[in-house]
VEXVO-89743 format. One line per 2 residues: number of its first residue (from 1); for each residue x, y, z of C-alpha. Coordinates in nm, 3 decimals. Example, Ala and Ser with C-alpha at 12.3 -4.5 7.8 and 13.67 -1.06 7.14 Angstrom:
1	1.230,-0.450,0.780; 1.367,-0.106,0.714
This chain:
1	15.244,6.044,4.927; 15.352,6.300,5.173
3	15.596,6.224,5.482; 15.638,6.476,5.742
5	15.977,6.533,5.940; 16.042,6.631,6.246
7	16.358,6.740,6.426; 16.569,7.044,6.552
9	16.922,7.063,6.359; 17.065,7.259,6.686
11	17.010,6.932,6.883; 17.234,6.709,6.737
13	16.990,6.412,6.896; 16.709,6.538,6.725
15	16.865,6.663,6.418; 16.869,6.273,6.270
17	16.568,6.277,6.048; 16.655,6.585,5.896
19	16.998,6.497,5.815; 16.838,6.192,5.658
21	16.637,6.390,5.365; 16.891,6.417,5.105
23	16.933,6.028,5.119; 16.549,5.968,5.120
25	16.450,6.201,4.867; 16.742,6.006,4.612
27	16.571,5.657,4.759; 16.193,5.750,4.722
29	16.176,6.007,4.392; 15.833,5.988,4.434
31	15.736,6.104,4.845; 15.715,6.418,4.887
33	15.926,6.435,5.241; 15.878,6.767,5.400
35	16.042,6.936,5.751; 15.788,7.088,6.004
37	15.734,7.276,6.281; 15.528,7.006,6.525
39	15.460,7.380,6.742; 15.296,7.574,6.406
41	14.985,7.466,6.280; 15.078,7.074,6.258
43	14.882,6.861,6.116; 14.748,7.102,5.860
45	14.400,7.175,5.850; 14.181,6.867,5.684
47	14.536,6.623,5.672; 14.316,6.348,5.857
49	14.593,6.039,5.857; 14.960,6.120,5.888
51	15.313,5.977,5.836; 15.586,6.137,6.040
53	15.937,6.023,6.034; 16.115,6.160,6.387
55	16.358,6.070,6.680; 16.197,5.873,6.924
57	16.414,5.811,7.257; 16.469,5.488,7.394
59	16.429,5.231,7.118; 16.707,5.049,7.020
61	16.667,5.041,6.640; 16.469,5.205,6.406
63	16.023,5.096,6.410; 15.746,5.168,6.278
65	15.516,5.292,6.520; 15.112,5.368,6.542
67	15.018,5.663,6.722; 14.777,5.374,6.920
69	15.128,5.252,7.027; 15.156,5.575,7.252
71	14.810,5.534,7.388; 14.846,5.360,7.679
73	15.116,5.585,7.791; 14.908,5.866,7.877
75	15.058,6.155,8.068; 14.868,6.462,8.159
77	15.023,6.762,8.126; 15.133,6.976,8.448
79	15.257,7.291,8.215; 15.220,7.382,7.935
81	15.597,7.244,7.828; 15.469,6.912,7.943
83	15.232,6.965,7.593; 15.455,6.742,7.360
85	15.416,6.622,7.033; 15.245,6.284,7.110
87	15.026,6.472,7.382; 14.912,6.669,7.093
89	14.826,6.420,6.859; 14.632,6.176,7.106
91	14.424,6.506,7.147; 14.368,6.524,6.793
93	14.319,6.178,6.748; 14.023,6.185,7.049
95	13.835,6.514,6.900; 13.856,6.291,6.565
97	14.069,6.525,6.372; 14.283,6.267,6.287
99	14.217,5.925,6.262; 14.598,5.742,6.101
101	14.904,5.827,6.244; 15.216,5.634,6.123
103	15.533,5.689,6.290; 15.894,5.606,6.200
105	16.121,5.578,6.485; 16.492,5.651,6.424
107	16.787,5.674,6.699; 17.123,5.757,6.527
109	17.260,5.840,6.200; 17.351,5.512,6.047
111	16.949,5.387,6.075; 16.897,5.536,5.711
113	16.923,5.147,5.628; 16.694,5.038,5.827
115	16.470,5.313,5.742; 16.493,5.241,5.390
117	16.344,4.957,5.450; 16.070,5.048,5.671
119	15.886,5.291,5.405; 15.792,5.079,5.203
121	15.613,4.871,5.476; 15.485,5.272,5.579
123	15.332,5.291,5.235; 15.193,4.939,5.239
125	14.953,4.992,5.550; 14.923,5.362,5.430
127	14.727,5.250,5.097; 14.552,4.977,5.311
129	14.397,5.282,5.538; 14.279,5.479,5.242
């Protein structure tokens, strides 16, 4: 089981999930949990369903999310910096080169809790899609 995360360690905001990897790894021995660049070749070629853990503004405690959560807030991009991560993946999603994408949601630091708990559910609907 692979879990991609996301973040930017020079924006303390989005620096979260990183800072959360030691902890995780210790938790869950057996994910593989590994940082990416969402701007260089993400997903990799052929990785058809996806788990991403990554800050996501404006909830108010960590979720699990379903890239079909983000659907209906389409946004069509003026510039090219208006091409964001969630743009990107709806596009994939609608050309069928993915078809899965699980999302945890973390604000702040002390969600790691909360988190803990949510990965398990993550693997739970994860098996259920293979």
């Amino acid at each position: 089981m692979k879990i991609y995360v996301l973040g930017n360690l020079l924006v303390k905001e989005d620096s979260i999930p990183l800072l959360m990897i030691p902890k995780l790894k210790k938790a869950f021995p057996d994910i593989d949990f590994q940082t990416v660049d969402p701007n260089e070749n993400f997903p990799p070629e052929g990785e058809k369903n996806l788990i991403i853990l990554d800050t996501v503004k404006g909830i108010k405690k960590p979720m699990l999310l379903d890239l079909d959560d983000f659907d209906s807030y389409k946004k069509t991009p003026i510039s090219p910096h208006d091409y964001d991560l969630m743009f990107h993946l709806l596009l994939l999603k609608k050309i069928k080169r993915l078809e899965k994408v699980l999302i945890v949601g973390v604000k702040s630091e002390d969600d790691f809790s909360e988190v803990k708990k949510i990965i398990p559910r993550f693997l739970q609907i994860s098996m259920a899609c293979q």
